[in-house]
N, C-alpha and C positions, 0 to 999 in steps of 0.2 A: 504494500500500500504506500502511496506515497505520500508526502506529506507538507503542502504549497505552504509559501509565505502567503497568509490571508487578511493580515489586520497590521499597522502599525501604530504605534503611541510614541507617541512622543510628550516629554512634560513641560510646565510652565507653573509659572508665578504667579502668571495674571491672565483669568480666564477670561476677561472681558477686550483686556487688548489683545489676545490673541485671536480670539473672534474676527476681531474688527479690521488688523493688521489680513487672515489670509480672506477674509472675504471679500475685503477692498481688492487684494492684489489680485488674486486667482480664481474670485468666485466662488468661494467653497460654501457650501451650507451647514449647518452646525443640528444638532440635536442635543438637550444638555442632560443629562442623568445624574438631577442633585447640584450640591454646589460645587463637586468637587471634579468633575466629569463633564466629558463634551466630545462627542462624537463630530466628526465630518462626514461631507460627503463631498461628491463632484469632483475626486482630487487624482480616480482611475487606481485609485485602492482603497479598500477602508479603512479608517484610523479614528483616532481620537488622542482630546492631551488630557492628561491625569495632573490636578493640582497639585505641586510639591511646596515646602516650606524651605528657605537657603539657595543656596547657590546649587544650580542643576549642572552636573559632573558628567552621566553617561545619557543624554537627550531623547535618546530615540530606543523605542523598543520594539524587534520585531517577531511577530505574533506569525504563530503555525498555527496550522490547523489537521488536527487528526481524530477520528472517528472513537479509537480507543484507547482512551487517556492513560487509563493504569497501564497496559502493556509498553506503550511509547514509552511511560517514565520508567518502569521497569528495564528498558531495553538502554535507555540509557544511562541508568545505574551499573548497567551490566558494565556500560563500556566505560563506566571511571568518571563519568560527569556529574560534577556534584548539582545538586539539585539546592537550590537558590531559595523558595518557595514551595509546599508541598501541595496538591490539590486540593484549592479553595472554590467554593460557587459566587458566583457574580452574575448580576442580573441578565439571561439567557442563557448560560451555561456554566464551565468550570472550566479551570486551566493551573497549570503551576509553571515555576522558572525555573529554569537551568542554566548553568557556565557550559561553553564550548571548550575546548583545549588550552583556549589561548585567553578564556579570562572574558570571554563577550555573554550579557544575560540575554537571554530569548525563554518567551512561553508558547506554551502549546496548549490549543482548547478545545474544545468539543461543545457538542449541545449540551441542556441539560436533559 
């Protein structure tokens, strides 16, 4: 099975300039879930920015997507990736975070 980049996040500081900054430039349309969330669209992937507190260090996160969560994160346990986050649900489904080899965080989700 294989297993696409399907979602990216990226974070911010300030949910309102961010809004306003890509819909002026690129037209993007927003969806907010809460105060702390906000979805786009129009951007030819889907994403969203997650509110963070401080100086933002690693910006962008990019989101897989696979059908069966437990075996993926199982499979890369196997292979020595430490696992960042463990399967939590979030409103439409669940995902958790992993390190690659070299230290980059990626999640992976499924429906719920």
């Amino acid at each position: 099975m294989k297993t696409p980049i399907h979602y990216i996040e990226l974070y911010t500081t300030d949910i309102p300039a961010i809004k306003e900054f890509y819909s002026k430039a690129f037209g993007w349309r927003f969806i907010d879930y809460g105060q702390s969330y906000v979805a786009f669209e129009d951007a030819g992937i889907s994403g969203g920015f997650e509110l963070v507190v401080g100086p933002i260090v690693n910006g962008t996160l990019v989101v897989l997507y696979h059908e069966d969560l437990e075996g993926i994160r199982d499979t890369l346990i196997s292979m020595g990736a430490p696992i960042a986050q463990d399967i939590f649900s979030f409103p439409g489904g669940r995902r958790f975070h992993f390190h690659d080899p070299v230290g980059n965080e990626l999640a992976i989700w499924c429906k719920a």
